[in-house]
N, C-alpha and C positions, 0 to 999 in steps of 0.2 A: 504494500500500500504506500500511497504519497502522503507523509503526514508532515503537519508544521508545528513546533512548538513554542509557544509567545511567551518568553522568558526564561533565561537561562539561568535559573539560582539553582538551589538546592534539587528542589523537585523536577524543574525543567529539565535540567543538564542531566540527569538521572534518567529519566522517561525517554527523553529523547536519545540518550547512547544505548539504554535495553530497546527500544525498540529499534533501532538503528543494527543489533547486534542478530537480531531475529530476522533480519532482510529486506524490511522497509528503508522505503527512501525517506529520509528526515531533514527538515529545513527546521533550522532554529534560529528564533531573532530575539533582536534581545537593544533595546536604544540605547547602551554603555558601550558607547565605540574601542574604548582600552579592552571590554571582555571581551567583544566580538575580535577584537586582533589578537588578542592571547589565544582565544578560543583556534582560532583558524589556523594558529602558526603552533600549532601542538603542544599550547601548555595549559593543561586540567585548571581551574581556578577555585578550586575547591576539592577537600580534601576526604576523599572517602577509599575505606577496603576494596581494592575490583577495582573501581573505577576509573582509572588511566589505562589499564591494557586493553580495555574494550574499546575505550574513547579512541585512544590512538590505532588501533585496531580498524576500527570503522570510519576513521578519517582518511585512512590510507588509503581502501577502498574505495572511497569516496561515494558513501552510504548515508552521511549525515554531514550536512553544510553551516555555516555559520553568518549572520548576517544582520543589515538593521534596518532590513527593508521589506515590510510588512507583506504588502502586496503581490511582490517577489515571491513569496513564501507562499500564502495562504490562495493564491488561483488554481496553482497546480495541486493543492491539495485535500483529499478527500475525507478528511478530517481534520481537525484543529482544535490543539488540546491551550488550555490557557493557567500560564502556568504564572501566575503573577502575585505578589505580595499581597497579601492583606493583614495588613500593622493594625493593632489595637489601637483605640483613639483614647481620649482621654476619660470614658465612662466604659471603656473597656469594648466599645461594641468595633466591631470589626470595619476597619475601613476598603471601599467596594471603588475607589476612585481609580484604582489603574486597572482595574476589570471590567470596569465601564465605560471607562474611555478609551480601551483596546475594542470593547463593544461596538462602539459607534465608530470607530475608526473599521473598523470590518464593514458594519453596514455601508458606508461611502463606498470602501472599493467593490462592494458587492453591486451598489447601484450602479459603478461605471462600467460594471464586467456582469451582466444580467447571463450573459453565455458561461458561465464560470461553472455551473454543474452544480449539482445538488453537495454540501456540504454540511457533515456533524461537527458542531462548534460544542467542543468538550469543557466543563468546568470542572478542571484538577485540583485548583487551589480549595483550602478550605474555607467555605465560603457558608455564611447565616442562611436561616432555613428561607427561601425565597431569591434565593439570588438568580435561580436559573429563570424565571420569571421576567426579573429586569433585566436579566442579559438577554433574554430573546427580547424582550420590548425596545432595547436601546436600538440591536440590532433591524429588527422590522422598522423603525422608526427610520431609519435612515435608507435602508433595502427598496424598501416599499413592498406593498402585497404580493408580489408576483416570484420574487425569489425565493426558490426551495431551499429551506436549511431545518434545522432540528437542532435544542441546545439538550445536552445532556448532563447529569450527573453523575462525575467516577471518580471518585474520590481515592485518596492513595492513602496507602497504611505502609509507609518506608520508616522504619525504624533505623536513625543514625547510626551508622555503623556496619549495618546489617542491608542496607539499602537496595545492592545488586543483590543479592539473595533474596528480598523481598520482594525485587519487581521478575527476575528471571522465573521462579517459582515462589510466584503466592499462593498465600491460603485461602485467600477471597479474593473473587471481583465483583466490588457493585458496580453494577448499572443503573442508574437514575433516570429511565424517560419511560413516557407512556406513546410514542411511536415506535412501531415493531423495526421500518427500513434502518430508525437511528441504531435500535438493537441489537437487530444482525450484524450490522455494520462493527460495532463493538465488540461481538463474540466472535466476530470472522480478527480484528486485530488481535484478541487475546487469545485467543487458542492455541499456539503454539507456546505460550507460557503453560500451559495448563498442568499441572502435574495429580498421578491419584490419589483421588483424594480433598482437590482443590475446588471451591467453588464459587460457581458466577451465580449471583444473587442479582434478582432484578426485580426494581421498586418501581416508586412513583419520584419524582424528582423532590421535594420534598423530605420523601423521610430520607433519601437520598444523602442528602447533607446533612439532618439533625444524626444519623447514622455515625458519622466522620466525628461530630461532636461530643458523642455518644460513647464510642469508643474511647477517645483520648480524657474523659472526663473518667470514666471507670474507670483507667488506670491512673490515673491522679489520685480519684480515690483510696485506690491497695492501698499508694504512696500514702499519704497522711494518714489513714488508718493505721499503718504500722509506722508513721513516727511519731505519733500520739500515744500506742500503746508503748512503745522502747522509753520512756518518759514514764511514763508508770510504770516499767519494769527495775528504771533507775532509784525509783521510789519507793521499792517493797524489796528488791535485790534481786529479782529474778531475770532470767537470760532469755533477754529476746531470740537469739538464735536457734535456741530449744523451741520454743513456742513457735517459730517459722517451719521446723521439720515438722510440727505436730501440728499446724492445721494447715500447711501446703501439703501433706500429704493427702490430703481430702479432694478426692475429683470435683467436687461442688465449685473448691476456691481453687487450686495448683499452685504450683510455688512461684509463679511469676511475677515481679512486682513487691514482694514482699521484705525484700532488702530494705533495714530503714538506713538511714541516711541524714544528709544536708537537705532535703526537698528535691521536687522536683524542679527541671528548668528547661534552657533549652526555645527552638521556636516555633515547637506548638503547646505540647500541654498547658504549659504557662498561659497564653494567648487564648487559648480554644478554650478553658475554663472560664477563663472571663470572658467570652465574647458568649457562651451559652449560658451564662449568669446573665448576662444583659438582655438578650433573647427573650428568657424566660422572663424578666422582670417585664419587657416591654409588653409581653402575652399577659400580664398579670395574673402570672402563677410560678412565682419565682421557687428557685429549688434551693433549701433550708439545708443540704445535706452536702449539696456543691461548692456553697459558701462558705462552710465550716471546714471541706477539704481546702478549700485559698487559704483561710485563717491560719488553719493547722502550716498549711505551708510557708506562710510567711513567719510564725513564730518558729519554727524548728532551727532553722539557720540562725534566729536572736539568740534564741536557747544555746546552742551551743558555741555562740563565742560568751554567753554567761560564765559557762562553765570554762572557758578557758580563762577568762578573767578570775574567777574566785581561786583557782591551782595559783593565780601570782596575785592573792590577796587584794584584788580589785586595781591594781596600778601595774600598766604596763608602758609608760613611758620610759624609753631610751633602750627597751630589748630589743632583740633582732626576731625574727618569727622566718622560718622556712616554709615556703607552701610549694607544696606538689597538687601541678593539675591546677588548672583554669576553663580547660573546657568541660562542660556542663555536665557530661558522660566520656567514659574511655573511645576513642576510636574514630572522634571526629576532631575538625579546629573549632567545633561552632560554639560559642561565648554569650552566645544571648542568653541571659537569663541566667547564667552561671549562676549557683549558688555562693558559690567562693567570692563574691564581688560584693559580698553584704558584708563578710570575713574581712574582707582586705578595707572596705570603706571604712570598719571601726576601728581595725588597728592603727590605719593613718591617723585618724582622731583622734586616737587614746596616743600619739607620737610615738608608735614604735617604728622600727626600723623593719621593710620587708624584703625577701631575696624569693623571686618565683619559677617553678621551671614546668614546664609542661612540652610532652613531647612534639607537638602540635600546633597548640592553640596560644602561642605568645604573643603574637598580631594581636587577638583582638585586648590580651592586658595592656597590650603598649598604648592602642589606641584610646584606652577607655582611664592610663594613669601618669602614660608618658617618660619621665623621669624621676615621678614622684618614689620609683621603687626600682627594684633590680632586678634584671633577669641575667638568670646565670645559664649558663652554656650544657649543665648536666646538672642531674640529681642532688649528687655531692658538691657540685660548686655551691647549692643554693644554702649546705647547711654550714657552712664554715664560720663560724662564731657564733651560731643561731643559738638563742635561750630555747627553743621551742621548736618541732616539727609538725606542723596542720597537714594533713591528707587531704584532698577536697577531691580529686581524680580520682579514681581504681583504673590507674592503666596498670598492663601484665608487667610492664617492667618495673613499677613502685612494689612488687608482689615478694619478692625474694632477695632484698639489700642486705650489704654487706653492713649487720649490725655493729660488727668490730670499729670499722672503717665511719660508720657514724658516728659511735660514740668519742672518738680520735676527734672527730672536725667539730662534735657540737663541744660549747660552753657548758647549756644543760641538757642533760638525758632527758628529754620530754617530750612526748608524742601527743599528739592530738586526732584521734584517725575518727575522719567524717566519711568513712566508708566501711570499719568495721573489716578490712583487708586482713589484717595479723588475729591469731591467738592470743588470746589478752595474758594469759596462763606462760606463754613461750614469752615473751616482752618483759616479764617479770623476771625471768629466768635471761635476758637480756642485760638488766640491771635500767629499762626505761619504768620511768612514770607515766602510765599509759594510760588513757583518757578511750571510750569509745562509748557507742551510743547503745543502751539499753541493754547492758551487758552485765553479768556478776564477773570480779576483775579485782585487781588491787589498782583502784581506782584513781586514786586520788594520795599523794600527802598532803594536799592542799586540805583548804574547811568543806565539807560535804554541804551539798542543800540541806535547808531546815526540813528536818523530820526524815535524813536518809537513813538508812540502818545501817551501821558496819558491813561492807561487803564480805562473803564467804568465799573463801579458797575457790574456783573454776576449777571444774573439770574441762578436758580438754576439749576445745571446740572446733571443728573443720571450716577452713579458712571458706567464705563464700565464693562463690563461681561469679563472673563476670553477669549483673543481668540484662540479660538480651532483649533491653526494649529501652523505651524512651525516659529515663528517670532523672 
């Protein structure tokens, strides 16, 4: 098939090399003339597993094009997926302005090119429940009566990280329309992803997108529910990580998501919560259980720079603090939303001194701190004087350090691990003061919270597996 995809970010650039990789012809535009020339002269601008061998793969080929010229793109082509931002506003509801004015920029060329052929105008991006609605209205508005199209809803479930395994072989495809030709059209492109087992779900446009919303709010959910209950685990001494084997063993829930942590972040969960809190507030029937998952999430990351405040008795002016990890989850560069950015905001304010490294994602700390802190070149360069070591990544290489060789470079033995990566049980047996969340542990020398109980010796606990989803 001839497909065109209208933006080249995350999801764009993703969509359009898997599908590029299966044997369609692929046009991708994108109005950032720097992307589209990096794009074209074979440098990936974004950092995902897979995807440079396929991109450059299929460039070479010359399977999938790069450009910033709309019309160009979208004549020849028999579908057209829209793969454009939509940034929260400041009431959290989703802003629909580059998908609407890609909308009406279509209708125009569709009005000059009435011979253009029947076209599926796809909505990829995650978009409020109604939006296919206004994108065919912009579009008709400008088309006029006569031109044959169909807009659809197919919403993407690419977990960072995991991205090209999610679009090569998913576990679902929705389909969002109540025209059968748009239908077909969509299950003739997906079928060669199909694996057994896999399946194409088709709706009405509608539930379509609250579907999308739906999904990533549930797993927000898990999230704050287990780091609301790891908070009460800190509080009576029991081991969250026990209580994660004993009810993810339960087919009802499974263990996914259950990792507690820093919060979740990142550029959807974070966003798609709030834009389906506003949603529903605007239907007047707001959801009491999605706002307490934001809540939960926003205090979890407070929480635990509390706790790293009370270990140096509430004053942390003039230490040094090491942070490992910046971006939001292991395995990508992406920084929005990082959790670790609430971490690093307080430390500057309380004037301690930061050193950060992340395999990855340093761009977006330089961007977002500049000179105010330092980024060192490895792991070990960030701890060399550091009073303190914060985890805020679970990349594989923070997994297995050489303890010795840390304890050589830090001033103080003190770890802070916001991802529960180590044996709290081995770290003791390390000689650190180790900090983790919702754990029984030799916790603290520092002053415990009012009303904690002595912690109890740990038995030993198996280090957590990376989780394979958006957290």
């Amino acid at each position: 098939m001839n497909v065109a995809i209208v933006g080249t970010g995350y999801v764009g650039l993703v969509t359009g090399v898997c599908l590029a990789e299966r044997g369609n012809t692929v046009h991708c535009v994108d109005t950032n003339p720097r992307v589209v020339e990096k794009l074209t002269a074979g440098e990936v601008t974004i950092f995902e597993p897979g995807l440079e061998d396929i991109y450059l793969r299929n460039l070479k080929r010359g399977r999938i094009a790069f450009s910033g010229d709309l019309e160009k793109a979208i004549l020849p082509a028999e579908i057209v997926f829209l793969c454009l931002p939509t940034p929260p506003g400041e009431d959290g509801s989703a802003d629909l302005k580059y998908i609407l004015q890609v909308a009406n920029d279509l209708g125009k060329i569709f009005a000059k090119r009435p011979d253009a052929g029947y076209k599926v105008v796809v909505d990829k991006s995650t978009v409020p429940v109604g939006t296919s609605d206004k994108v065919q209205a912009a579009i008709r508005k400008q088309a006029g009566p006569a031109f044959d199209f169909d807009v659809v809803s197919n919403p993407e479930f690419l977990r960072e990280g995991y991205a090209i395994e999610d679009f090569l072989r998913p576990e679902r495809v929705v389909i969002g329309s109540s025209n059968e030709r748009a239908i077909v059209a969509l299950k003739d492109l997906y079928e060669p992803f199909l694996q057994p087992g896999s399946k194409v779900i088709v709706m009405d446009e509608k539930s379509a997108e609250v579907t999308k919303y739906a999904a990533n709010a549930f797993l927000a959910l898990k999230i704050s529910y287990m780091n609301d209950l790891a908070n009460f685990c800190d509080a009576v001494g029991a081991d969250i990580d026990r209580i994660r084997d004993g009810i993810g063993s339960d087919s009802r829930i499974g263990p996914k998501f259950l990792f507690p942590g820093l919060g979740y972040g990142g550029s959807c969960l974070p966003k798609d919560v709030k834009a389906l809190l506003r949603s529903a507030s605007d239907a007047g029937t707001p959801l009491s259980v999605l706002q307490a998952v934001e809540d939960i999430n926003q205090e979890t990351r407070k929480r635990f720079f509390r706790k790293m405040q009370r270990h140096f008795g509430g004053k942390i002016e003039g230490l040094r603090f090491a942070v490992w990890g910046t971006a939001f989850k292991p395995n990508t560069d992406d920084t929005r939303e990082a959790p670790v950015f609430h971490i690093l905001d307080e430390l500057l304010k309380g004037k301690a001194s930061v050193a950060v490294y992340d395999p990855e994602a340093m761009g977006g700390a330089r961007a977002r701190y500049g000179d105010r802190i330092t980024y060192a070149e490895s792991s070990y360069g960030a701890l060399q004087g550091a009073d303190a070591l914060v985890i805020a990544t679970e990349w594989s290489e923070f997994r297995k350090p050489d303890f010795g060789l840390m304890k050589t470079l830090m001033r103080q033995r003190v770890l802070f691990d916001g991802r529960n990566i180590f044996n709290p049980k081995k770290m003791l047996e390390h000689g650190f003061l180790y900090h983790s969340i919702g754990r029984k542990a030799h916790e603290n020398h520092g002053p415990p919270e009012p009303g904690t109980p002595e912690p109890g010796t740990p038995e030993p606990t198996p280090e957590p597996t990376p989780e394979p989803g958006r957290s």
